[in-house]
TIZA-561129 format. One record per residue: residue number from 1; x, y, z of N, C-alpha, C in turn. Coordinates in steps of 0.2 Angstrom, whole numbers, m for minus. Each point is the difference from the previous one (the first is absolute). Last residue first. Layout:
N
@seq=NUM; neast=X; nnorth=Y; nup=Z; caeast=X; canorth=Y; caup=Z; ceast=X; cnorth=Y; cup=Z
...
REM end
This chain:
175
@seq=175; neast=552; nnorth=509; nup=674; caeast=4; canorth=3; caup=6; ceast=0; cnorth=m2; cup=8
@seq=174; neast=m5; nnorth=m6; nup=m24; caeast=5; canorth=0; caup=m1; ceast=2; cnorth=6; cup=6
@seq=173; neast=m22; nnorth=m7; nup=m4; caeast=3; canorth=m6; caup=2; ceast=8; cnorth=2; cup=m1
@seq=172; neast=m15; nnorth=18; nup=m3; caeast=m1; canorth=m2; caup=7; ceast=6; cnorth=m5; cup=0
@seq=171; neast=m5; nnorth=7; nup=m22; caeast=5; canorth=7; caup=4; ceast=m2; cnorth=m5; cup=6
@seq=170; neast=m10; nnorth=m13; nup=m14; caeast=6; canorth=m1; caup=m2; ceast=6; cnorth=7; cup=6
@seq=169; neast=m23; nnorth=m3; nup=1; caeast=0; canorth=m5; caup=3; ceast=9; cnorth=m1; cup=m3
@seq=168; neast=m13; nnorth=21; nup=m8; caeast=0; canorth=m3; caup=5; ceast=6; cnorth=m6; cup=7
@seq=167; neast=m4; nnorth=3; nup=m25; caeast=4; canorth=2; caup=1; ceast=2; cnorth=3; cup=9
@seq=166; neast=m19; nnorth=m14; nup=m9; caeast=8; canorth=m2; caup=m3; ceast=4; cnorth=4; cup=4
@seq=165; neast=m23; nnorth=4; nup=m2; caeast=1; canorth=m2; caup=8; ceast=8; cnorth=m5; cup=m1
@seq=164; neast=m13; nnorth=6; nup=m18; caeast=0; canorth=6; caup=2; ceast=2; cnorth=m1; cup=6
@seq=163; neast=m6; nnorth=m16; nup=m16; caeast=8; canorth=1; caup=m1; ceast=m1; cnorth=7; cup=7
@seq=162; neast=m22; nnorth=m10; nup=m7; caeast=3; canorth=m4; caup=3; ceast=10; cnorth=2; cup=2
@seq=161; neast=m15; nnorth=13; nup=m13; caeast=m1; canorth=m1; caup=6; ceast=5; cnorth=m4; cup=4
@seq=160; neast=1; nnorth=m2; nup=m23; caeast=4; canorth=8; caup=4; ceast=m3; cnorth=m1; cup=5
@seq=159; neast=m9; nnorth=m18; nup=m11; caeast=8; canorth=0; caup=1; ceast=2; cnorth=7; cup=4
@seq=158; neast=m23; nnorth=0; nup=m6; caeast=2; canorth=m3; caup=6; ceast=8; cnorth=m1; cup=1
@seq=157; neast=m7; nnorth=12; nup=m19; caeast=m1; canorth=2; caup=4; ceast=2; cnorth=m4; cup=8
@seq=156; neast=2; nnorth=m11; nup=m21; caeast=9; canorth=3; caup=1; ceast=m4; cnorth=6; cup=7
@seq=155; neast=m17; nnorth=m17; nup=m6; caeast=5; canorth=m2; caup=2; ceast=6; cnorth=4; cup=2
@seq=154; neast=m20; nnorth=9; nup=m11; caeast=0; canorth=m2; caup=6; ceast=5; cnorth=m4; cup=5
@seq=153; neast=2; nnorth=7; nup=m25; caeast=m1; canorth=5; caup=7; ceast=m1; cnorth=m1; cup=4
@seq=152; neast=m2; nnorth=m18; nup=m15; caeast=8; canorth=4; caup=1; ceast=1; cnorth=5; cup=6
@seq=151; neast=m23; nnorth=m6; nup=m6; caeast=5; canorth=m7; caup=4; ceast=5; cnorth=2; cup=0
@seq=150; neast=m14; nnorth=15; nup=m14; caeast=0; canorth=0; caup=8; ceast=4; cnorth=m4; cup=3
@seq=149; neast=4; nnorth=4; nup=m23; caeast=1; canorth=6; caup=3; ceast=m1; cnorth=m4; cup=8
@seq=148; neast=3; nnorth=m17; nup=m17; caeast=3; canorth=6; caup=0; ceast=m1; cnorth=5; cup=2
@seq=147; neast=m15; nnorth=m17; nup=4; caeast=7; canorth=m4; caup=3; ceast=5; cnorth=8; cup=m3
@seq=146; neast=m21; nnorth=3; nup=m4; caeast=m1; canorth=1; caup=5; ceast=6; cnorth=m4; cup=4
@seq=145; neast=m3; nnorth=3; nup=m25; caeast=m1; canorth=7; caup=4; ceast=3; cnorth=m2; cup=6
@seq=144; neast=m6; nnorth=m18; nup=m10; caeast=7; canorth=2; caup=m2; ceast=m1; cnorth=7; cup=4
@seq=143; neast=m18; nnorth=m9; nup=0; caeast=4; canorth=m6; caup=5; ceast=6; cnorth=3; cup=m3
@seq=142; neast=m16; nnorth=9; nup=m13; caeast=m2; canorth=3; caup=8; ceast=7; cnorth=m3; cup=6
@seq=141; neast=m2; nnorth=m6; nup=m24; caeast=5; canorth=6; caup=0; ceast=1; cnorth=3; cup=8
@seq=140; neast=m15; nnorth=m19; nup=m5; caeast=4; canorth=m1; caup=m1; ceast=7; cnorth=5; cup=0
@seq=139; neast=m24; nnorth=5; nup=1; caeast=1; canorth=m6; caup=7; ceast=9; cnorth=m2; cup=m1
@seq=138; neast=m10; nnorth=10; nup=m20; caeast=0; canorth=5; caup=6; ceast=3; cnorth=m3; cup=6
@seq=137; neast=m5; nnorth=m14; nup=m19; caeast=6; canorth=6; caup=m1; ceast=m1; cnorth=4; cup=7
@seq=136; neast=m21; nnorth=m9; nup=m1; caeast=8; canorth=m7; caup=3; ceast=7; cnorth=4; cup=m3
@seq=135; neast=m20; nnorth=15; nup=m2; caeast=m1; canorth=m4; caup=6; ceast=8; cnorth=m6; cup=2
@seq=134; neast=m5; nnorth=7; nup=m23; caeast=4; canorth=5; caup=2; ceast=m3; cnorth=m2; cup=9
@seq=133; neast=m11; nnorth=m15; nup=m12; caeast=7; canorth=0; caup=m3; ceast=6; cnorth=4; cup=5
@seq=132; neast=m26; nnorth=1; nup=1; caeast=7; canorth=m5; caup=4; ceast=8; cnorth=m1; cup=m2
@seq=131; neast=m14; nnorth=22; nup=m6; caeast=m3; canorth=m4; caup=3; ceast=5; cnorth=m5; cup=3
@seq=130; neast=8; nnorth=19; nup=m11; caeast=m1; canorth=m4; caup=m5; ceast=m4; cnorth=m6; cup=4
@seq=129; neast=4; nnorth=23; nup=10; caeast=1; canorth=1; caup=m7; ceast=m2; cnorth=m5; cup=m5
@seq=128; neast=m4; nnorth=m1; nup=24; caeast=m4; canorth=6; caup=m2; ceast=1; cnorth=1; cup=m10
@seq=127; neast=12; nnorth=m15; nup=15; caeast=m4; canorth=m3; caup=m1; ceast=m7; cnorth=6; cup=m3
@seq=126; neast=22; nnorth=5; nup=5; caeast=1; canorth=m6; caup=m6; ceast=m7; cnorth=1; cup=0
@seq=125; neast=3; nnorth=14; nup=17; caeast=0; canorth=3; caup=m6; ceast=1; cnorth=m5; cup=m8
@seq=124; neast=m1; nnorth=m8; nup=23; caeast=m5; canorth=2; caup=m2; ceast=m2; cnorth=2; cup=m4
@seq=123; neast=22; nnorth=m9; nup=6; caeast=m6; canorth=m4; caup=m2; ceast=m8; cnorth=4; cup=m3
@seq=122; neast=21; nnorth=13; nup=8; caeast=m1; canorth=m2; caup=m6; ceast=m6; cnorth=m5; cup=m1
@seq=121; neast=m2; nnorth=11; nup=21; caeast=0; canorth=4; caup=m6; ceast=1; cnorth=m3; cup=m10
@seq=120; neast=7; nnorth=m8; nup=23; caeast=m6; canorth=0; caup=1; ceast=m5; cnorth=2; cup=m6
@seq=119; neast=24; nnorth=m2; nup=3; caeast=m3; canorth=m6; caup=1; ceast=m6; cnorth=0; cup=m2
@seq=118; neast=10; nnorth=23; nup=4; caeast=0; canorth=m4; caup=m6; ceast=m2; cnorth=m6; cup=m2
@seq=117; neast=1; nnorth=8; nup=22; caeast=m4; canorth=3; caup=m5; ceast=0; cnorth=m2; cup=m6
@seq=116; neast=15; nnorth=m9; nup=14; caeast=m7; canorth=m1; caup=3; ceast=m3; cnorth=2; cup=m6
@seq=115; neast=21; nnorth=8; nup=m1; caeast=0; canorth=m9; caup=m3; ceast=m8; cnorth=m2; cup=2
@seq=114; neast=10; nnorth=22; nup=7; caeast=m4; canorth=0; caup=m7; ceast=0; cnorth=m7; cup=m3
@seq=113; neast=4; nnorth=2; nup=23; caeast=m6; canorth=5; caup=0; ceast=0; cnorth=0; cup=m11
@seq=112; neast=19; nnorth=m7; nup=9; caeast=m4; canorth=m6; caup=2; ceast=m8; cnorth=2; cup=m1
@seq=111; neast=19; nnorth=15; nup=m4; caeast=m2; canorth=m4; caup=m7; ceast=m5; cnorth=m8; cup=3
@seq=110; neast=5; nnorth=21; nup=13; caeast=m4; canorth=2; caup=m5; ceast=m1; cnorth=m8; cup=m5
@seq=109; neast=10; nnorth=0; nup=21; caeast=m3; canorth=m2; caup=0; ceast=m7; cnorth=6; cup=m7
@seq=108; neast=26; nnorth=m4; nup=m1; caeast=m5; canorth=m6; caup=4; ceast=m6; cnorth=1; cup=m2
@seq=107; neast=12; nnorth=19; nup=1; caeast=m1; canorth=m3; caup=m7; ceast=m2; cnorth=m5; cup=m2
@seq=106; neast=1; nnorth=11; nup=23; caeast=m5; canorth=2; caup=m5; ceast=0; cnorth=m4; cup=m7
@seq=105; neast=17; nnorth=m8; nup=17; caeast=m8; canorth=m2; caup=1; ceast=m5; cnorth=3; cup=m5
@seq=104; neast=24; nnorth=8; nup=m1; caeast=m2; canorth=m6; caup=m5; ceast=m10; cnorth=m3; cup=1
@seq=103; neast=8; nnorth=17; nup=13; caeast=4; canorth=3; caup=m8; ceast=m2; cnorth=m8; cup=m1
@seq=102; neast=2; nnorth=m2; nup=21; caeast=m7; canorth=4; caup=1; ceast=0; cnorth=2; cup=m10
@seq=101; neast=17; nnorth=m15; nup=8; caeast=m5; canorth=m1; caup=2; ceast=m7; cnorth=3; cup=m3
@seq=100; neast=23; nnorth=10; nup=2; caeast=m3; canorth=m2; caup=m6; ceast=m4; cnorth=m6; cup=1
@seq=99; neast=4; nnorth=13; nup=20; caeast=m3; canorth=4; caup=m7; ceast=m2; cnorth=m1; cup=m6
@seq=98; neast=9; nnorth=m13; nup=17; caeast=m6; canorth=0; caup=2; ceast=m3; cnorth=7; cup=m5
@seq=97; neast=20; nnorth=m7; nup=m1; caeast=m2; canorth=m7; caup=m1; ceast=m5; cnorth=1; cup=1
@seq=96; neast=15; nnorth=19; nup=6; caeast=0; canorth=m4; caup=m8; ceast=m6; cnorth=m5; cup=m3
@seq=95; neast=5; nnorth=4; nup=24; caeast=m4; canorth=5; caup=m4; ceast=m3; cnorth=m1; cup=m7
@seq=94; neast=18; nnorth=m12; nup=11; caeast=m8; canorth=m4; caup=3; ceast=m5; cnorth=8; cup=m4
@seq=93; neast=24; nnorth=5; nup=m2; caeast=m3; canorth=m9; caup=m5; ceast=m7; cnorth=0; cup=2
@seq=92; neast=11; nnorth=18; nup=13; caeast=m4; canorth=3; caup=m7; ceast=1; cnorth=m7; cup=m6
@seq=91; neast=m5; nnorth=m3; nup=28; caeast=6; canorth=0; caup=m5; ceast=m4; cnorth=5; cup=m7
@seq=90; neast=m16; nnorth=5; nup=21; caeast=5; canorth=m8; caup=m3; ceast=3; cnorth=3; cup=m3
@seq=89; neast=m13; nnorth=14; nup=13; caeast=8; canorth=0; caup=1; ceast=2; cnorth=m6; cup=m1
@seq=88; neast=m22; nnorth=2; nup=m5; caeast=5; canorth=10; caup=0; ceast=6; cnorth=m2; cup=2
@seq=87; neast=m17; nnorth=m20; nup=m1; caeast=3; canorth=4; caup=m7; ceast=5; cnorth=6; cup=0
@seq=86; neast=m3; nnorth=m15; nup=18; caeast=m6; canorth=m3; caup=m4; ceast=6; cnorth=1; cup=m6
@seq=85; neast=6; nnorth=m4; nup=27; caeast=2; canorth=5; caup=m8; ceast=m2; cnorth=m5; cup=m5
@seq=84; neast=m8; nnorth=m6; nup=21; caeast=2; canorth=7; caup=1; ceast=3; cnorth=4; cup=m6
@seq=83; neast=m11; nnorth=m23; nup=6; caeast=m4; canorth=6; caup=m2; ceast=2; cnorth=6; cup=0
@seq=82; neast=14; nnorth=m20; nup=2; caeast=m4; canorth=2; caup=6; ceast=m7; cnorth=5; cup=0
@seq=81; neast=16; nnorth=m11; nup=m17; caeast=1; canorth=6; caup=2; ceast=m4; cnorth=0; cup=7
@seq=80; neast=m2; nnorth=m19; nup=m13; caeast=6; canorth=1; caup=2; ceast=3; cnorth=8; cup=2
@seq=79; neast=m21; nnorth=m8; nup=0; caeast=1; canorth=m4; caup=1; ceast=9; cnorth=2; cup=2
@seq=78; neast=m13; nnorth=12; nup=m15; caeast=m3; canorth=2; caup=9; ceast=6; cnorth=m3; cup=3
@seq=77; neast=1; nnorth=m6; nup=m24; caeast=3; canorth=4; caup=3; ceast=m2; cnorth=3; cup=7
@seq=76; neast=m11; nnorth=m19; nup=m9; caeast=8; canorth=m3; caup=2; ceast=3; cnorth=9; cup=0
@seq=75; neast=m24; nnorth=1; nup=m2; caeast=1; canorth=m3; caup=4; ceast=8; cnorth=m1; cup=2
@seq=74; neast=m5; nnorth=10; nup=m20; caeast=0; canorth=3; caup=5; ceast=1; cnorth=m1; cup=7
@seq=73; neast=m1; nnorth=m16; nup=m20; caeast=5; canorth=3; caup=2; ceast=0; cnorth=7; cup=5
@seq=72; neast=m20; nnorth=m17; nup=m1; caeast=6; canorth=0; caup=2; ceast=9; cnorth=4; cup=m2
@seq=71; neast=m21; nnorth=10; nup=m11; caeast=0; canorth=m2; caup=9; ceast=4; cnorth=m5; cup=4
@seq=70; neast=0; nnorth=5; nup=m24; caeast=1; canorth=4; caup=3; ceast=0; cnorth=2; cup=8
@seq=69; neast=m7; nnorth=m20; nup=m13; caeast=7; canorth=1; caup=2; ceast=2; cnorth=8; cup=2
@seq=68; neast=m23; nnorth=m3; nup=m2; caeast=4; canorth=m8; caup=4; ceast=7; cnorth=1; cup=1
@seq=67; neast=m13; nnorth=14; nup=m15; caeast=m1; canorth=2; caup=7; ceast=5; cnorth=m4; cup=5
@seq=66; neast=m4; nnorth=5; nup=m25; caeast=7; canorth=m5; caup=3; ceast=0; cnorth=3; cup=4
@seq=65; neast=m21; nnorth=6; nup=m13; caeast=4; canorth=m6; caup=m3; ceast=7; cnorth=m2; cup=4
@seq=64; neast=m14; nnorth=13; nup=13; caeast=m6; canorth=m3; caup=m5; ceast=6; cnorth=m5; cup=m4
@seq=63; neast=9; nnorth=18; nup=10; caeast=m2; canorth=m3; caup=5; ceast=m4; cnorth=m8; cup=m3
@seq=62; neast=7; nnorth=18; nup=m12; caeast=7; canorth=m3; caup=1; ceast=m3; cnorth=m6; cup=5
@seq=61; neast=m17; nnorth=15; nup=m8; caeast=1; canorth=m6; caup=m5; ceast=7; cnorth=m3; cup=1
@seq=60; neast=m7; nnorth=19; nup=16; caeast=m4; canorth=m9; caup=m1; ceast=0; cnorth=m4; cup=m6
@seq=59; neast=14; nnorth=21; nup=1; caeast=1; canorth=m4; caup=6; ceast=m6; cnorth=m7; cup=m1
@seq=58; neast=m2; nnorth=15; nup=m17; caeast=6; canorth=m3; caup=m1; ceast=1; cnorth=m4; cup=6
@seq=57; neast=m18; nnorth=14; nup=m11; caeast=0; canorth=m6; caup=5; ceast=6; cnorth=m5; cup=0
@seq=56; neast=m3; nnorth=22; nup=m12; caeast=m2; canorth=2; caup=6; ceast=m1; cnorth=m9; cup=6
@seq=55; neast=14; nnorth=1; nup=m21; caeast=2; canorth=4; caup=4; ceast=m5; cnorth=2; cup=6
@seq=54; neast=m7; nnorth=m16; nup=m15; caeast=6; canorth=m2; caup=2; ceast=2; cnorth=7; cup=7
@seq=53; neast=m18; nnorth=6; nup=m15; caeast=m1; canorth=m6; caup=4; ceast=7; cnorth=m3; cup=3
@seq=52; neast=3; nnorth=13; nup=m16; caeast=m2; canorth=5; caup=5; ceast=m3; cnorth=m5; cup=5
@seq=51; neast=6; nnorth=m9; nup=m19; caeast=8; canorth=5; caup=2; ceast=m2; cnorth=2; cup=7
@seq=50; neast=m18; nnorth=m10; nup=m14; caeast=5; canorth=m4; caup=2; ceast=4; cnorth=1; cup=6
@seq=49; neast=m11; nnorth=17; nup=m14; caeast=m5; canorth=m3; caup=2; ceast=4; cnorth=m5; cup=9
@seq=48; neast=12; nnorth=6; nup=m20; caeast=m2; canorth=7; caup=2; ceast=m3; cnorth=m2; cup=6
@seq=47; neast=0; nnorth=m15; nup=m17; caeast=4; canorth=m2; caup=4; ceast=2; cnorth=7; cup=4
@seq=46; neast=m22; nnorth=1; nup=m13; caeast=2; canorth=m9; caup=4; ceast=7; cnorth=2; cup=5
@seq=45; neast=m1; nnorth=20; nup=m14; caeast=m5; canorth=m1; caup=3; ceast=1; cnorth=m6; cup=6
@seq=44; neast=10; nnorth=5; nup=m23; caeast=2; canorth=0; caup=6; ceast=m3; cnorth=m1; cup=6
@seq=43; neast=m11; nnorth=0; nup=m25; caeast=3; canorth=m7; caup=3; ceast=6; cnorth=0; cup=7
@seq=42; neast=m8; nnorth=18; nup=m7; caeast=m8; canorth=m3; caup=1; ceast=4; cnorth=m3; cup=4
@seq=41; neast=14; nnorth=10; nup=m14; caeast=m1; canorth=5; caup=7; ceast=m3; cnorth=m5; cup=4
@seq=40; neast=2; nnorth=m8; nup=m24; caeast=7; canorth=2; caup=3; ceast=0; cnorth=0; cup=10
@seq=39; neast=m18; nnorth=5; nup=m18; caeast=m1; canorth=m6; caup=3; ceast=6; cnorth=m1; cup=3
@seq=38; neast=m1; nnorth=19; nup=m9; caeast=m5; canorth=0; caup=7; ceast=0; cnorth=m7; cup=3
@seq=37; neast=11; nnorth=3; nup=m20; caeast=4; canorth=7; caup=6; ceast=m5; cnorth=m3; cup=5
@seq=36; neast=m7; nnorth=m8; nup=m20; caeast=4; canorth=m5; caup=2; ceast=5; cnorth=2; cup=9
@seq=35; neast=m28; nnorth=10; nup=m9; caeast=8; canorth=m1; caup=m4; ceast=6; cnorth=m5; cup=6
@seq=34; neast=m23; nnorth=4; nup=7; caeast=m2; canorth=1; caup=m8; ceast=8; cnorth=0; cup=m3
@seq=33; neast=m14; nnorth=m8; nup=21; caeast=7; canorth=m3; caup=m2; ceast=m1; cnorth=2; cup=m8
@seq=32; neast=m23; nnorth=m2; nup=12; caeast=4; canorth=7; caup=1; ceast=11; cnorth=m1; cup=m1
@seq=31; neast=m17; nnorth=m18; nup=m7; caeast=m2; canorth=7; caup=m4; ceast=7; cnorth=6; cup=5
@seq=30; neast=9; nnorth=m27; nup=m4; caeast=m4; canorth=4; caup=4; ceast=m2; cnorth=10; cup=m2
@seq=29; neast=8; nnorth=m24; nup=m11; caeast=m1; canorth=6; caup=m3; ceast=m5; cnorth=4; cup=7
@seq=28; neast=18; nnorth=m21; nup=2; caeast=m12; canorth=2; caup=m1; ceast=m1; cnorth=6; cup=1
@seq=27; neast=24; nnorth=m9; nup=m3; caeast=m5; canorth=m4; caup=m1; ceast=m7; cnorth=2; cup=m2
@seq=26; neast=16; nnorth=14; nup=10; caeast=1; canorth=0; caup=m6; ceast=m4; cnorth=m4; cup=m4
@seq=25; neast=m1; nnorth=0; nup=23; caeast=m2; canorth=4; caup=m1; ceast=1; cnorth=4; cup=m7
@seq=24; neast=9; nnorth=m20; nup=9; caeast=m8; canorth=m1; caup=1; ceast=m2; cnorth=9; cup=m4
@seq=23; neast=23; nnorth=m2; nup=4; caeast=m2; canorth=m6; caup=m9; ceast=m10; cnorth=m2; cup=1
@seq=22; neast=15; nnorth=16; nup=18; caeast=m3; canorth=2; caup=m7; ceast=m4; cnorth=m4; cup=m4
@seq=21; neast=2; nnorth=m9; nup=23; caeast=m4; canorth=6; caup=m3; ceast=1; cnorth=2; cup=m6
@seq=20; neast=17; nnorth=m14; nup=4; caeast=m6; canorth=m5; caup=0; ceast=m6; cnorth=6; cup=m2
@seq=19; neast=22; nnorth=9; nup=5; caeast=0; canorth=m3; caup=m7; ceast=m10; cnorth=m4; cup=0
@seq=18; neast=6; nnorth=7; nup=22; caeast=1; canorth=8; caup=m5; ceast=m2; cnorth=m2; cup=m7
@seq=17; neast=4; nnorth=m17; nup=16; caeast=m7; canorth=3; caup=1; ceast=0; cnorth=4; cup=m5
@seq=16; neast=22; nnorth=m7; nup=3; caeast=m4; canorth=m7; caup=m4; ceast=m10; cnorth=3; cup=m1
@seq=15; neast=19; nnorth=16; nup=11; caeast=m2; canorth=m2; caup=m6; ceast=m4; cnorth=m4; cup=m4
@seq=14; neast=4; nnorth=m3; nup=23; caeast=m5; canorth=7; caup=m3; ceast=0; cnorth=2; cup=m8
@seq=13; neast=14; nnorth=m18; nup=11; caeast=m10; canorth=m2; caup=1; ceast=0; cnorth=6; cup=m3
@seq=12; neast=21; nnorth=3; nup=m1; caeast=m3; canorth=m4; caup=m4; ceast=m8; cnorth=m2; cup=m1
@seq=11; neast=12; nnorth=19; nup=16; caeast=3; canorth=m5; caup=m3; ceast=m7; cnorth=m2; cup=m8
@seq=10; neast=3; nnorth=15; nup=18; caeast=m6; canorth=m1; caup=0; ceast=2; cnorth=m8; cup=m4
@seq=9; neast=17; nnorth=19; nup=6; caeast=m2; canorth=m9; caup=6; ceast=m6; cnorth=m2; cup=m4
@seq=8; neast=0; nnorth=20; nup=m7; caeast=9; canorth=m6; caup=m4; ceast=m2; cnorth=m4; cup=2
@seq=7; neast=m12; nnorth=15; nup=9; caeast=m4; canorth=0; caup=m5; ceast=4; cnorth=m4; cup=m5
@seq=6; neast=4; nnorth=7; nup=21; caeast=m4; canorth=m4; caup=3; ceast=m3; cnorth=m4; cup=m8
@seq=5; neast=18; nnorth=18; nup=1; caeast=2; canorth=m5; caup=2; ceast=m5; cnorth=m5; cup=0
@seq=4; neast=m7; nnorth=21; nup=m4; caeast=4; canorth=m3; caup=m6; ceast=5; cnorth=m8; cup=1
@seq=3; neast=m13; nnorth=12; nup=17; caeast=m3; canorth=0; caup=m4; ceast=1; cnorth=m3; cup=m9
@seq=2; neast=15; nnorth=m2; nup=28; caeast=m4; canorth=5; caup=m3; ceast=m7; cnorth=m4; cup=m9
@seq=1; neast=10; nnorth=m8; nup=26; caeast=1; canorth=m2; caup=m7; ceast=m5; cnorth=5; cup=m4
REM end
């Protein structure tokens, strides 16, 4: 997955992170953010940040959020292969299914990775702008945040897992 690719998949979380940095960084006249170009650049940063996390810890974060069923779908295909045809000489379905696995997992796991941070981020930033008030606005957008970006991703992530051992279990049983 090249570079331009990895920065599409970034999807939504990374945006959500991209807009949040500006409107902080338009917010509070930060000294070195002298014109609106720079603050634009800054505000990339977070989800830059993000992108590159995903991409160097991508195996353990597949492992970490939908280890379980990752592992038994790999179990059911040993299982039904004997452990003799993995990946190199499965069907180009079972490929398909483990590539777009890997292409969705990063956009997964960007927008789980930016449903966290921002949870954590808006309350504090309430609480930094308006005391309590902005502290319970905050806790509230925080619970919206984190059913719209992470709870989703982590369910449709495990979903793919869990599918990866279909097409498998469908080529074997019809022979």
């Amino acid at each position: 997955m090249g570079l331009a690719s990895q920065i599409k998949n970034g999807g939504w979380g990374a945006l959500a992170i991209y807009v949040y940095s500006l409107l902080i960084l338009l917010y509070w006249d930060v000294p070195l953010i002298s014109t609106d170009r720079i603050a634009l650049v800054a505000a990339a940063v977070p989800s830059i940040v993000v992108m590159f996390t995903v991409v160097v810890a991508n195996d353990w974060l597949n492992d970490f959020w939908a280890g379980g069923n990752l592992k038994r779908s790999t179990e059911t295909i040993l299982r039904i292969t004997g452990g003799s045809d993995f990946f190199d000489s499965a069907q180009q379905e079972v490929k398909d299914a483990i590539d777009d696995f890997d292409e969705k997992g990063y956009s997964h796991h960007v927008s789980i990775l930016a449903g966290i941070i921002l949870a954590i981020a808006v309350p504090t930033t309430g609480y930094v702008i308006n005391d309590l008030l902005g502290l319970l606005i905050g806790v509230g957008l925080a619970a919206i945040i984190l059913r719209v970006f992470s709870v989703r991703s982590f369910r449709e992530l495990n979903r793919l897992a869990k599918q990866m051992s279909v097409p498998y279990e469908e080529h074997y049983e019809n022979q």
